[in-house]
Every structure is written in C-alpha cells, then in structure tokens.
C-alpha positions as CSV (number, residue, x, y, z in Angstrom):
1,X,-1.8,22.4,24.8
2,X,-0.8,22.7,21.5
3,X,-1.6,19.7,18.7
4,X,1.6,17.9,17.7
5,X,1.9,17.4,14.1
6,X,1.1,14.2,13.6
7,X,-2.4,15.3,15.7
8,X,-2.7,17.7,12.9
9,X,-2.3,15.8,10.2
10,X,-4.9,13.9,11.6
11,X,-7.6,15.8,11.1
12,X,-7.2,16.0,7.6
13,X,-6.6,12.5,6.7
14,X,-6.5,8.7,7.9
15,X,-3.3,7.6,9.0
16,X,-2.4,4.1,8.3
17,X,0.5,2.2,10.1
18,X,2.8,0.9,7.6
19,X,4.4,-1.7,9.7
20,X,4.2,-5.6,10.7
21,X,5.1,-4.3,14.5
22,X,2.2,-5.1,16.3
23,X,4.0,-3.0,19.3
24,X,4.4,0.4,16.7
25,X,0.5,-0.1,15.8
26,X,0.1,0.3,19.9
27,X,1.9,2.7,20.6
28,X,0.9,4.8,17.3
29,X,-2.7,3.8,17.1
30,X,-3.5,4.3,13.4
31,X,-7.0,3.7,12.0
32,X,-5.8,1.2,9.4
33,X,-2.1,-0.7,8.7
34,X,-0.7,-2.0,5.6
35,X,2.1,-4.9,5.0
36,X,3.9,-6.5,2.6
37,X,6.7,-9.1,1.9
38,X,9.7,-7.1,3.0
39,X,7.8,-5.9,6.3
40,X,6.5,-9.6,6.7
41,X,10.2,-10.4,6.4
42,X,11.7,-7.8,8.8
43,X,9.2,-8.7,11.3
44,X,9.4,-12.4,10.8
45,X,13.2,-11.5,12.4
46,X,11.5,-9.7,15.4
47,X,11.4,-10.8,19.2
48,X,8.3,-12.6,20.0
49,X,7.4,-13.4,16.1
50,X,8.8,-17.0,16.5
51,X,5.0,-18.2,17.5
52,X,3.6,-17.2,14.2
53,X,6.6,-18.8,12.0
54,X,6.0,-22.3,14.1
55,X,2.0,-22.2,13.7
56,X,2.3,-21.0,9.8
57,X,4.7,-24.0,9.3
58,X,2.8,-26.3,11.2
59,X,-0.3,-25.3,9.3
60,X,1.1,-25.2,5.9
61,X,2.6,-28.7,6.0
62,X,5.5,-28.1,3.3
63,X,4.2,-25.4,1.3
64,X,6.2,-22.2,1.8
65,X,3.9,-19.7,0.1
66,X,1.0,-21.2,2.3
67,X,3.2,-20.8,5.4
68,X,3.9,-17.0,3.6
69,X,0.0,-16.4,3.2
70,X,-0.6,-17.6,6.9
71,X,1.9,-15.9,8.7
72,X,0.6,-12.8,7.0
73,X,-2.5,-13.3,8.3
74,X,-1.4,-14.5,11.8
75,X,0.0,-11.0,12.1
76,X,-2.9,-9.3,10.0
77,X,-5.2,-10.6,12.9
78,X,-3.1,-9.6,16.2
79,X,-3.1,-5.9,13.9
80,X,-6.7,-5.8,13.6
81,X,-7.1,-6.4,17.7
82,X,-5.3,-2.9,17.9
83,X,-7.1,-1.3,15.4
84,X,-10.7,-0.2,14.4
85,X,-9.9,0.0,10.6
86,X,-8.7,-2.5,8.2
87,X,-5.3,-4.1,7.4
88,X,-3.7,-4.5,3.7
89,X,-2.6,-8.0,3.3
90,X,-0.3,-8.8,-0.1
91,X,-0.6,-11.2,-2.6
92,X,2.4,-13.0,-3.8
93,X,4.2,-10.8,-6.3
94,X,5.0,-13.8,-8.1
95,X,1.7,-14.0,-9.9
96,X,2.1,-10.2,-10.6
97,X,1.3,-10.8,-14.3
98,X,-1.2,-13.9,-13.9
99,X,-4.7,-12.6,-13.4
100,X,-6.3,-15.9,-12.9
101,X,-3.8,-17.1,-10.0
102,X,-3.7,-13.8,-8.5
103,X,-7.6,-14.2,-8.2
104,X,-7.4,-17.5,-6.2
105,X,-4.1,-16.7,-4.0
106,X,-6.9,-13.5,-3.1
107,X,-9.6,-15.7,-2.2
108,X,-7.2,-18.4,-0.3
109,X,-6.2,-15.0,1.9
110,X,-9.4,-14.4,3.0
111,X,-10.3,-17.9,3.4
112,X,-7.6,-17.7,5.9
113,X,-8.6,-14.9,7.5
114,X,-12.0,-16.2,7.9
115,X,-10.8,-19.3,9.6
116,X,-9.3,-17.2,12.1
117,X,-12.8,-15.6,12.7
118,X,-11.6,-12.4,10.9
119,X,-14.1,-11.3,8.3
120,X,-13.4,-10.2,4.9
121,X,-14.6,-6.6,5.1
122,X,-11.8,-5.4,7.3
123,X,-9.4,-7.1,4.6
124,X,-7.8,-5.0,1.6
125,X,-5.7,-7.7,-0.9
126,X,-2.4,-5.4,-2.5
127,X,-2.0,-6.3,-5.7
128,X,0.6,-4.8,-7.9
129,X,-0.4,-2.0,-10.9
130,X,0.2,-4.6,-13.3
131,X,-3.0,-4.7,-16.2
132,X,-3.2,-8.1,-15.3
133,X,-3.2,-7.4,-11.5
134,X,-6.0,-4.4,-11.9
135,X,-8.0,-6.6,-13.9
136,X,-7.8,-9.6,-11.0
137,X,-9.1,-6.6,-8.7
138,X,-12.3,-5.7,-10.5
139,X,-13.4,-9.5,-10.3
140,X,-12.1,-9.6,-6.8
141,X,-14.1,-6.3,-5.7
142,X,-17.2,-7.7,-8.1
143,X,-17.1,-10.8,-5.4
144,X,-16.9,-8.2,-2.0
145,X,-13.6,-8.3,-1.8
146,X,-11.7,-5.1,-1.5
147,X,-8.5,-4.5,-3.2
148,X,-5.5,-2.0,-2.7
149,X,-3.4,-1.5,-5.8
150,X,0.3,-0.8,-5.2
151,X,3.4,-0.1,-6.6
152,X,1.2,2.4,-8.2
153,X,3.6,5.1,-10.1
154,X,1.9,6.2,-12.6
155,X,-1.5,8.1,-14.1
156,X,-2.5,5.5,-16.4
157,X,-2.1,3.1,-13.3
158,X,-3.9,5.2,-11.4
159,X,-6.5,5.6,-13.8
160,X,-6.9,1.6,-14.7
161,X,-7.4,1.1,-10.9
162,X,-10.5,3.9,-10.6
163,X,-11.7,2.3,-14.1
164,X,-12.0,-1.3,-12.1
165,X,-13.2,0.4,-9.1
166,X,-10.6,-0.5,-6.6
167,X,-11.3,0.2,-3.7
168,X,-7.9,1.7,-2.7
169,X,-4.6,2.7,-4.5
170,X,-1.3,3.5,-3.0
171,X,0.9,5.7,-5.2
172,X,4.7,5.3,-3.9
173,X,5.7,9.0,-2.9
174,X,9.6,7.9,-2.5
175,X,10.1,5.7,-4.9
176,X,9.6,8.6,-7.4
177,X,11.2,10.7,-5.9
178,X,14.3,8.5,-5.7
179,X,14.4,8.2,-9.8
180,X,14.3,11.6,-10.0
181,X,16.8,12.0,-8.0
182,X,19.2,9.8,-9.5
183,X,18.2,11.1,-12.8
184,X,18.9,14.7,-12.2
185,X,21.7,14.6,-9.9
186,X,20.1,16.4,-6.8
187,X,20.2,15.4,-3.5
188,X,16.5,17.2,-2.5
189,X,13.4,18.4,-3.9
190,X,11.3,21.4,-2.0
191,X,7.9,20.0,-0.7
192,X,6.0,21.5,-3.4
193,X,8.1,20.6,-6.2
194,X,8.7,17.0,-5.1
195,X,8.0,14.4,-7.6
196,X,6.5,12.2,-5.8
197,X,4.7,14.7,-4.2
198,X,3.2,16.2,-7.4
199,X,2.2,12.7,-8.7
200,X,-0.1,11.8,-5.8
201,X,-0.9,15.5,-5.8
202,X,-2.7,14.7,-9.6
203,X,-4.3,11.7,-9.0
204,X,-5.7,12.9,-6.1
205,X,-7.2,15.8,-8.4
206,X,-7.7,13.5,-11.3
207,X,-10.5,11.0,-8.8
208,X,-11.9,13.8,-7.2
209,X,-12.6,15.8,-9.9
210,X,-13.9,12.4,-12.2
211,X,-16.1,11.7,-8.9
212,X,-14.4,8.0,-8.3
213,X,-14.7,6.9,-5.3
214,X,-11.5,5.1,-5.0
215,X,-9.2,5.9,-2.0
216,X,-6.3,7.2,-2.5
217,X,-3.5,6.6,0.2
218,X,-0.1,8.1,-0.4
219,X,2.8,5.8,0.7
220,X,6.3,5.1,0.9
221,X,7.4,8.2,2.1
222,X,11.1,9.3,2.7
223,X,10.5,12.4,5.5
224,X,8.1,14.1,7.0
225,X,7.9,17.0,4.9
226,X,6.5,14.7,1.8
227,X,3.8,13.5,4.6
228,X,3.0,17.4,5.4
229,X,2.8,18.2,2.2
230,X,0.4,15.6,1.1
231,X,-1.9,16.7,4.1
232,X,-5.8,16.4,3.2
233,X,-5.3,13.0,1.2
234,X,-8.2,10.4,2.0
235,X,-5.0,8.6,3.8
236,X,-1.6,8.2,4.1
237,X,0.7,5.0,4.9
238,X,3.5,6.0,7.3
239,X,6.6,4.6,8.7
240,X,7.2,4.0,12.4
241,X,10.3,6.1,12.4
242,X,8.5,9.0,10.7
243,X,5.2,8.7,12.6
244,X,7.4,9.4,15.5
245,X,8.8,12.5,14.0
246,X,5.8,13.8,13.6
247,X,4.3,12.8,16.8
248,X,8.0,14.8,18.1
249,X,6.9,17.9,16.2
250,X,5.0,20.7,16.9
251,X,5.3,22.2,13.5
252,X,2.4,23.7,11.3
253,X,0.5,21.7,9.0
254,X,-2.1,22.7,7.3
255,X,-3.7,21.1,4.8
256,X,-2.7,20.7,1.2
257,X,-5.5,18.6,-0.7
258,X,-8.9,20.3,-0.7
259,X,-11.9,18.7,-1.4
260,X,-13.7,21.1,-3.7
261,X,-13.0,20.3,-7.3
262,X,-15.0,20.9,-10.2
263,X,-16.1,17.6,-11.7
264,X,-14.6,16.3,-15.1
265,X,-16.0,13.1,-16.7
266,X,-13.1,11.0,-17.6
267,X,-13.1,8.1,-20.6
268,X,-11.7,4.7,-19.7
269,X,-8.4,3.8,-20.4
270,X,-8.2,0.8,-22.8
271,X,-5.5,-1.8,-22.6
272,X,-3.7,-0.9,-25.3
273,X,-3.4,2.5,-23.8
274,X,-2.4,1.3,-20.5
275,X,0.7,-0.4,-22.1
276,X,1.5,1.9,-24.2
277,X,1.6,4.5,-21.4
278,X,3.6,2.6,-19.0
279,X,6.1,1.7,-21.9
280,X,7.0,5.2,-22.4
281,X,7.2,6.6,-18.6
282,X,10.5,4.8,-17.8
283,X,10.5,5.7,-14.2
284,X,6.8,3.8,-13.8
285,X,7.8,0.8,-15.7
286,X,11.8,0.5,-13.7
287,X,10.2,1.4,-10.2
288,X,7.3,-1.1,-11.2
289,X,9.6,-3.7,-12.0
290,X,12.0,-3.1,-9.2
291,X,9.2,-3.1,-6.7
292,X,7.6,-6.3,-8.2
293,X,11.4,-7.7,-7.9
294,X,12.3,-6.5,-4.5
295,X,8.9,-7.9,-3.2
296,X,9.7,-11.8,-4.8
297,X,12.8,-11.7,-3.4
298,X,11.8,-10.8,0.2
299,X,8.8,-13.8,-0.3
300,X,11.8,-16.2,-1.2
301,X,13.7,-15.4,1.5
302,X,10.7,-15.7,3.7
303,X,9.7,-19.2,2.2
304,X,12.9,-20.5,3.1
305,X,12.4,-19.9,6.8
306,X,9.3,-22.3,6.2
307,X,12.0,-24.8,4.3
308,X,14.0,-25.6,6.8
C-alpha cells in the first residue's frame, strides 16, 4: 500500500500540530503541537471549550491575562494526553519588548503547568524574535526552561536565537511569502523559488553547518507544496486543513533538507548588529510588527471573555 504524503513526510521530519483542537491533534496524531493567541482565541469559540473559559475565570479571580495563561495551559494539558512530544505554549505578546516581564510571565506558565501535574520538560514558552525577547530566552533556557522563538523572519533573528541557545525557532514560511507577494505583484512563487521557502531553506543550512543545536521548525505555511518542499527540516508546524491534504495525497515527496553540511564556525551577532539588521530588512521588521500586533489583539479579545 502505498505511503500517503503526509506518511512520507514523516520520515524525514517531526510533524507538529499547529492547532488548539484537541480533536485535530486525535485524529492527526502529531509528535508535538504549537499554539498561540489567535488559535487560543478561535478555539476558545469551539464546542466543548466552554469548561476551560469557566475554570480559567474561576481560577484567575479578575485578572484576564491570568485567566489567558490558564486557559492556555488547560488546553496545553488535554494536548499533551494525545501526544508523546511537547506543546508550545505563548507568552503574552504584550511584553514583547520587556525582557524582565517576559521572564516571569515564562515562569508563571510553567508554574501553571506544574500545578496541573504537567512538568516543565514537555513545555516550550514562544517568545517573539524581539532582542529583548531572545535575550529573556537565554535566561529562561539557563534555568531548564525551553524556549521556542517565533515570528522569526529573519537571519539575524535566526542567528540571535542559536547565539542564546534556544531551544527551538519557528521561521514563518507564509508570512514571507505574503510580502513578497504583495511587493512584486505575483500571485505565486514555484516551490523552489518561494521566499519563504528559501529563508527557512538558509537557516536551516546556516545551524547545521555552525553545528547549533537549535531546532528549527518551519511554520505558518499557506499549501502543501511549501510543506513538501521543506521536507527533511528537524520539524514542521502544520495546519489541520493542510495536514489533511497531505494525509489526502499520494504524491511524491522526497526530501529537500540533507543533513550533511560542511561545518562553518560562525561569530556572534552583537546587539547593535541585530538592530541594525532588522532595521534595514523591511519585510522582517513589518511582518514582525504585524505578528506582534495581530497576536495583542487576539489576547485582548480573549481577555474580554474573562471580563465579563
């Protein structure tokens, strides 16, 4: 019988689940998942969620972004029943460009998932590519906590992250590929030539050949044939709707990223040059900005549910 493609991808690379749908992490059975505000939002709205809302509001006792960090970790611990890996849990994009408060919202997530008998090593805290954000990750991962650096867009983001030794980045495959869109007037980009596809595509070269160990997990992904062509990445977040596709498919896919790559030693990156980097690539600083923005405004809205 012949391996669907989402079986073949599979034997290249970890797929993660990125959903809050505890059903979709059944019926898709992913090694890991990964969630944020907007997908805490979306499945705040879902059948059957209305238990969680009541216990994080009970809990939190009129403080909406502790009702926010408990629902998340309400659902983070019905995800980890279904799964053998670890779950992604995000802190408050908010403190985005606070280092100190991003620390202690971190350690008041896994406090929480500790009281719910979940321990800390099957936790990864998102934290956005912000200098201030990577730098809240190193002392985070210095303490045993591990940390997944998002809204990743960027090289010098990429290479601030491996600096701190995070343990895991996700560069956003879509987004980029969105700017460039808009910016050249195209409605589609070949596989191959993909931006967002090429980016991931160079950091993955980029840790491999400096020997880092971070992890790096391609994500946000707009079809299938970005996932296909990112095949033999340590992992990959993926929709429902397109883990489906591929599960539908019966297509070819063979991998993309090879291990074997000649080692380079590679010079930190100071902060001066992390600025100055991301100040000059305006699709990392806009996307950045917009995915910090988008991700506040989905907390809000989520906060207000705990309001009322």
């Amino acid at each position: 019988m012949t391996a669907n493609s989402l079986e073949q991808l599979q034997q290249y690379t970890t797929i993660v689940a990125d959903t809050g749908d505890i059903e979709a992490i059944h019926q898709f059975k992913p090694m890991d998942a990964t969630t944020n505000p907007s997908l805490m939002l979306k499945a705040s709205e879902l059948e059957g969620y209305d238990k969680y809302l009541a216990e994080a509001k009970s809990f939190a006792d009129g403080d909406p972004s502790l009702a926010c960090d408990k629902f998340a970790t309400l659902i983070g611990r019905d995800i980890l029943s279904k799964i053998s890996g670890v779950v992604s849990t995000e802190i408050d994009a908010r403190l985005s460009f606070n280092q100190q408060a991003t620390i202690e919202r971190g350690r008041r997530i896994i406090a929480l998932y500790k009281q719910l008998g979940i321990d800390s090593s099957r936790i990864l805290l998102k934290i956005a590519a912000t200098w201030e954000g990577i730098q809240a990750a190193k002392v985070l991962e210095q303490e045993g906590l591990a940390c997944n650096i998002t809204l990743l867009f960027s090289m010098a983001q990429a290479r601030a992250a491996a600096d701190v030794q995070a343990t895991l980045i996700s560069p956003f495959v879509g987004r980029i590929t969105d700017w460039y869109k808009a910016q050249q007037g195209v409605e589609h980009f070949a596989a191959d030539q993909d931006p967002g596809v090429k980016s991931v595509r160079e950091i993955y070269q980029y840790y491999k050949g400096a020997g880092f160990d971070t992890i790096v997990m391609g994500a946000s992904f707009r079809n299938i044939e970005q996932v296909k062509a990112l095949a033999g990445c340590d992992k990959l977040t993926i929709s429902p709707s397109l883990l489906e596709q591929l599960k539908q498919s019966d297509v070819y896919v063979p991998e993309k990223l090879g291990k074997n790559i000649a080692f380079c030693a590679q010079e930190p990156i100071s902060e001066a040059e992390f600025r100055f980097a991301l100040a000059n690539d305006n699709m990392a600083n806009e996307k950045l900005a917009q995915g910090i923005q988008a991700f506040v405004k989905d907390q809000q809205t989520l906060e207000e549910k705990f309001s009322r």
